[in-house]
N, C-alpha and C positions, 0 to 999 in steps of 0.2 A: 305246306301251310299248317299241318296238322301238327308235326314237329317243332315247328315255330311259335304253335301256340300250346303247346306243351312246357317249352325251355320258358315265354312268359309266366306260365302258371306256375314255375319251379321257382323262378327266381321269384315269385309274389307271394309264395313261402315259405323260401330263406330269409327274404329281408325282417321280417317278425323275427329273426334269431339273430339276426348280426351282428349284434354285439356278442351275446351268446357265444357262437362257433366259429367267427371270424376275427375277432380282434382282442387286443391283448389283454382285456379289462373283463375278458371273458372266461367260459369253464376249457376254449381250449388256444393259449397263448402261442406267440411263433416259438418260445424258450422249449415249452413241452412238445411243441410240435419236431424241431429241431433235434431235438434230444430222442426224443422213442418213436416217433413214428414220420419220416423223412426216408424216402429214396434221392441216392446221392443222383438219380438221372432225370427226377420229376422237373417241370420246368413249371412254375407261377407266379404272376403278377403280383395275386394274390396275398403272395410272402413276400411281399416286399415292404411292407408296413402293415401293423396292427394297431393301424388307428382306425376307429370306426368309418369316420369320413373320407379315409382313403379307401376302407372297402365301399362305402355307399356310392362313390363313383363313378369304382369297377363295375360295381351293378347296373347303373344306369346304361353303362356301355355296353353292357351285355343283352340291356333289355332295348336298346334302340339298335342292335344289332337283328336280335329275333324279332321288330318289328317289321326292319329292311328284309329282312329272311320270309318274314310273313307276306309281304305285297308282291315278294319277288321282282325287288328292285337290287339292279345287278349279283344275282343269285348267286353265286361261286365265290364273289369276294368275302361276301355276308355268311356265306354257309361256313368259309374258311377261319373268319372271324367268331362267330356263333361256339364251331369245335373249339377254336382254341381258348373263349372265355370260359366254356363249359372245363375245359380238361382243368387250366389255370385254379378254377373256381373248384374241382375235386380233389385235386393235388393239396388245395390248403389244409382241404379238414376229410378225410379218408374215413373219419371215424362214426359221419353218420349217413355212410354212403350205402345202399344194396344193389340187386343186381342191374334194376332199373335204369341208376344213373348209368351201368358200364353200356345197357344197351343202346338207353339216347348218347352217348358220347362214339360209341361206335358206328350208329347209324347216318351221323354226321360225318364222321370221318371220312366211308365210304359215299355219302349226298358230294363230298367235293369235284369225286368225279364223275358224277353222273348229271346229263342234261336237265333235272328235274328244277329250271327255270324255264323249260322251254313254253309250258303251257300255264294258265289260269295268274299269269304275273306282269307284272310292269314289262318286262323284260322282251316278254314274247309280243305284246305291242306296238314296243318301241324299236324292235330289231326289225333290218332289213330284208333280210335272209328268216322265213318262216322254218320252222321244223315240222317237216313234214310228216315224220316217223310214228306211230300209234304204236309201236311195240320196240322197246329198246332190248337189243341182244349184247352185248360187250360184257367184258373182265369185269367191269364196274357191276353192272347189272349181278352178273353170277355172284361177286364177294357179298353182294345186298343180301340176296339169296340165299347162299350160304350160310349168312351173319345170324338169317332166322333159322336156320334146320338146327346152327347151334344151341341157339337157345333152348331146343325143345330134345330132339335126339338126342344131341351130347347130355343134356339134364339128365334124359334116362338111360342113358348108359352110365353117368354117375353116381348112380339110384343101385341101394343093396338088395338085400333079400327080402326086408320091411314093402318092400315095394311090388318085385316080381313073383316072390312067393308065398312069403307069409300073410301078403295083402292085409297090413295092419299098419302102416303108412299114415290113413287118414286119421283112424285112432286116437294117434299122438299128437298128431296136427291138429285135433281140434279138441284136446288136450289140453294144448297152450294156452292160458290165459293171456299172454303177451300179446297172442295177434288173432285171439277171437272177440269176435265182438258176442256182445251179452246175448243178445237174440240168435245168433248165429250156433250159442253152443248147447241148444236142443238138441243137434244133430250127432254129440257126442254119446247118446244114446242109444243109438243104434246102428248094434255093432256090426249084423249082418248087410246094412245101407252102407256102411264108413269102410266096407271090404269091397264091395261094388263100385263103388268110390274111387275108392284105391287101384282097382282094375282098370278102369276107365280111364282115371289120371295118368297111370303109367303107359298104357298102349297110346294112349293118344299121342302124350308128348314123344314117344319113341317113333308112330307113323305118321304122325299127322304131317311133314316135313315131305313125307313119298308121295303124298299128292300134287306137290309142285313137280314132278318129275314123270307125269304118266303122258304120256307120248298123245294115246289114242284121246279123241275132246278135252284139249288139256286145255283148255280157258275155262271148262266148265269145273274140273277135278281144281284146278287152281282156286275157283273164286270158292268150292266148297271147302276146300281146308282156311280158304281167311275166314269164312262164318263160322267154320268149329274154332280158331281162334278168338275173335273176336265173343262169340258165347265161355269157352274156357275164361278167359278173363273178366268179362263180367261175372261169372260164378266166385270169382276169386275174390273180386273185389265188393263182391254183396257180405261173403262172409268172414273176409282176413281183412286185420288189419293193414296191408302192406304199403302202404301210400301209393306213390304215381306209375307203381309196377302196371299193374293190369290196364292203365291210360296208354303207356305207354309201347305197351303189349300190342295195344291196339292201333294204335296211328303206325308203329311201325311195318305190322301187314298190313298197311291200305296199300304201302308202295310198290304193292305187288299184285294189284286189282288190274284183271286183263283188260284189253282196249275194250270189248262189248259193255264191261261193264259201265268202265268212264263213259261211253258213247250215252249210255242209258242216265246217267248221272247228270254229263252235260245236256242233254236236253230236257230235263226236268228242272235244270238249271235257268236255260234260258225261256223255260216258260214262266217259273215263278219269277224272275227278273230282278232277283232280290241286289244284284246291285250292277250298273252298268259298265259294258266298257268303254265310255266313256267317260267314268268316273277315276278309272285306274288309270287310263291317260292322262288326264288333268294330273292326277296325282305324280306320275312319270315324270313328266312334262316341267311340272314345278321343283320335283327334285334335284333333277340333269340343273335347270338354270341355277337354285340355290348354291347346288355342288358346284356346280361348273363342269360336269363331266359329259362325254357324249359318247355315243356308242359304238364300242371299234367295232373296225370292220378291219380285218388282216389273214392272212392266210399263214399255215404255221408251217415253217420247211418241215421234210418229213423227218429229218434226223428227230425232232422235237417231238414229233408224235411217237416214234419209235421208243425215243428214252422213255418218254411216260408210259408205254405199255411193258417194256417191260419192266419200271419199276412198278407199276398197277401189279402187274404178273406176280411177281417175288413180294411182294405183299399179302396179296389172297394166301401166296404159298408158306409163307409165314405166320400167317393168322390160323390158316388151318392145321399147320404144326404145331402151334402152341393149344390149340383147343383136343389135338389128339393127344398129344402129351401129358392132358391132365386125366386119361386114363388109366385109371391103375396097373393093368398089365402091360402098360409100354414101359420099359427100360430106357432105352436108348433117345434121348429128343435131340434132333435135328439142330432146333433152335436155343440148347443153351448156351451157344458164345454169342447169341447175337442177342440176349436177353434184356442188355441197355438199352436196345434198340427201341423195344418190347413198350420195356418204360417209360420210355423219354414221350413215345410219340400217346402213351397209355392205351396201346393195343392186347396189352393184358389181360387175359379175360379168366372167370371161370365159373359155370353154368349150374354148379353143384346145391342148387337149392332143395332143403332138407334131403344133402345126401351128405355121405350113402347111407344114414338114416337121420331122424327126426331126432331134435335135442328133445331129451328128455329132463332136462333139469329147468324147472321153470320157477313160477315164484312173482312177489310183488314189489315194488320198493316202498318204505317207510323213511320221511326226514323228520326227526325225533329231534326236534330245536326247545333247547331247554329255555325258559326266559330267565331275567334276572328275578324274579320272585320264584324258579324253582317250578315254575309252571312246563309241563311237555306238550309239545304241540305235534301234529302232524301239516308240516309246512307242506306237501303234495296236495292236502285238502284243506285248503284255505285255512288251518291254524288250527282247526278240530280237535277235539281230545284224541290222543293217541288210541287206537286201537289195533289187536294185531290178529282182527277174523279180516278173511279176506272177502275186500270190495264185492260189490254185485258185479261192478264191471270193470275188470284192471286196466285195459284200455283206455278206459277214461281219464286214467289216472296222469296222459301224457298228452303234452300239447299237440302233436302232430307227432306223424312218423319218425322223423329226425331224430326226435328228444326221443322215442322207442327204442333206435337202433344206435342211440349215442349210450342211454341205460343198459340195453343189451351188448355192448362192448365192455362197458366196465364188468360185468360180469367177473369176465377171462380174467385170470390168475396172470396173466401177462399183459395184463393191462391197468392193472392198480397203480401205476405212476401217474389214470388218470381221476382218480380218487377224491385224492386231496385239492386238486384244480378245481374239479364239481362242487365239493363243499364250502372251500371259502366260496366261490362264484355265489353260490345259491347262500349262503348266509348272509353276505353283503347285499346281495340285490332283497331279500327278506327286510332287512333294519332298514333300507334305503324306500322302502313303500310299504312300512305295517307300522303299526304305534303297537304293538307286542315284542319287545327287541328280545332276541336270543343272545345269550353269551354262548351257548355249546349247540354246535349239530351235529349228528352222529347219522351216517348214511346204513337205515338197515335193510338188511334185503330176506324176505321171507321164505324162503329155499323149500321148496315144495316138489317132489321127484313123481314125475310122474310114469305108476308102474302097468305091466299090463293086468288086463284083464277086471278092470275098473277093482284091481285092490287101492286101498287108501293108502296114503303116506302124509305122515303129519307134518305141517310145516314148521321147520326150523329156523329161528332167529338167528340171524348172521350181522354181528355188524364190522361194516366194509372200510370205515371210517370214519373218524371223528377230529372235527376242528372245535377250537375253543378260542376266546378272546376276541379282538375287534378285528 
């Protein structure tokens, strides 16, 4: 359910961007998509037209799918459906994705094969055959499992020396005007806190993963590493800008919350009664008749069960070959011939945030739109006079996350083919709702290096690009 209402929050906003990042009248079209940043093995719907209204569709269907996902009505069809508008829906625009989106699209992937419709859903009302089980053990269960130790072990195994020795990590991290927020970067001043910091962060993410694995009260070591999770990411998300990372962070260990816990959860459940089951029946109930579907009941020959465990099997062991692989001292991967595989199904992963160290190049953007009377505007702040001392809060200066890591991709020097997209976009949507019409924009970016040991480095005017005309 948490997942489900996560993938609604995600898609409620992208669609404020849809024309934006989805369709061809935007800053990122299928022609440039096509051209520099396409895998010949991605599969999406999504490219299949760039007209708005065919993405606005797509979304609808993705968002009555994560509702179905949310009531846990026929759970495995809807979850199956769920991954693949989500993959569909990353595949189109790669360019304002982080590591977020790879873990909701992964945790879905592996939700396909695991019973988790069996409780608190349509599903489990309306089936004949209860599930009995409080604790699931299976290949499914462990790859879930697994999918979290990646995120945290692998991260600090892909973490340099900024991290386990020089413990100067946080330093830069809060640093970054790009993803501190205003009040948050008090904390850059103190150096010997942001080495503690830094301490903390690295050990954690490297053990905190070894608490799922201790033998002796291991429901209790279990549910203590989801609340060192669940507190990590709240930290992260009080003081970094990173959007639905740290939300996401967290719904994904809930589904690793031991049976005492749920126990203790469902019945505080059914005391406050906040909604009945006899509401989710009705609701069931209306569905099956609207659909017309009813609820099999079949038994599966074993060859069936078989195939699927051991393609479950050689999955996990693919998935964990390609996350040990993005080790720097492995040579040899297992899984490069089978790397289309990788793609196609977007089982691709890699954990490497701010490693193996922290960018240090940071900086603000400035759109410097000239009018036709020769006037400069700063189009980022509502038409303002240009100025080039930097904001109280650069953050602010973006609509949401998205539009952060879509500005942080243009950066890269391998990336300026998406430049000139962003400019016309942003100059025609500027004339198309201002009575200040620009004839020139000039995309500039304030290049600000940040060095250690709070020396200063002055920021440099960089411009990235410039369109002119209508």
């Amino acid at each position: 359910m948490a997942i489900a209402a996560v993938l609604m929050l995600d898609l409620a906003i992208r669609i404020g961007d849809l024309e934006a990042f989805y369709s061809n009248t935007g800053a990122v079209p299928l022609t440039m998509l096509f051209e520099h940043s396409w895998n010949d093995y991605f599969v999406s719907l999504h490219a299949m037209s760039g007209l708005w209204q065919f993405q606005f569709i797509l979304f609808l269907v993705a968002w009555f799918c994560a509702i179905m996902l949310f009531i846990g009505y026929r759970t495995r069809l809807f979850t199956v459906l769920s991954w693949f508008m989500l993959l569909s829906m990353h595949n189109r625009n790669g360019l304002i994705l982080q590591g977020g989106d790879d873990l909701l699209r992964m945790v879905l992937f592996w939700g396909m094969f695991l019973p988790w419709g069996a409780r608190y859903s349509c599903d489990s009302l309306l089936s004949p055959q209860k599930y009995e089980h409080k604790t699931i053990l299976t290949v499914a269960a462990i790859a879930y499992l697994l999918q979290i130790c990646y995120i945290y072990s692998g991260s600090a195994l892909l973490k340099g020396t900024e991290w386990s020795k020089d413990f100067t990590a946080m330093y830069f991290v809060y640093g970054l005007d790009q993803i501190v927020y205003a009040h948050s970067k008090a904390l850059f001043y103190y150096p010997e806190l942001l080495k503690k910091l830094t301490f903390i962060a690295y050990y954690f993410e490297l053990f905190v993963p070894v608490l799922f694995f201790i033998p002796v009260k291991h429901q209790w070591f279990r549910l203590s590493g989801i609340i060192l999770i669940i507190l990590f990411h709240l930290l992260n998300a009080s003081t970094l800008f990173i959007g639905l990372f740290p939300i996401i962070g967290i719904v994904t260990s809930l589904g690793l919350l031991p049976a005492f816990a749920m126990d203790k959860l469902e019945l505080l459940f059914y005391k406050v009664k906040i909604v009945s089951a006899g509401s989710f029946i009705n609701i069931a109930t209306y569905l099956n008749r609207i659909l017309r579907w009813k609820q099999p009941v079949y038994i599966r020959p074993d060859w069936m069960e078989n195939t699927k465990m051991a393609l479950l099997i050689f999955l996990v062991v693919f998935v964990f070959d390609w996350n040990f692989s993005n080790l720097s001292f492995i040579n040899s991967k297992l899984s490069d011939g089978l790397r289309p595989l990788g793609y196609a199904l977007r089982l691709d992963q890699n954990w490497g945030m701010f490693a193996p160290g922290v960018f240090k190049d940071d900086g603000w953007y400035i759109l410097e739109g000239v009018t036709e009377k020769n006037k400069t505007l700063n189009l980022l702040q509502e038409g303002k006079d240009v100025s080039y001392l930097k904001p109280a809060s650069v953050t602010s200066l973006y609509k949401n996350d998205r539009w952060r890591k879509y500005t942080e991709n243009m950066i890269l020097s391998y990336n300026t083919f998406m430049r000139g997209y962003f400019c016309n976009y942003y100059k025609r949507v500027w004339n198309e709702n201002s009575e200040s019409k620009i004839r020139t924009l000039r995309i500039v970016y304030m290049n600000e290096f940040t060095l250690p040991d709070y020396k200063y480095s002055p920021a440099s005017r960089e411009v990235l690009w410039e369109c002119e005309g209508s």
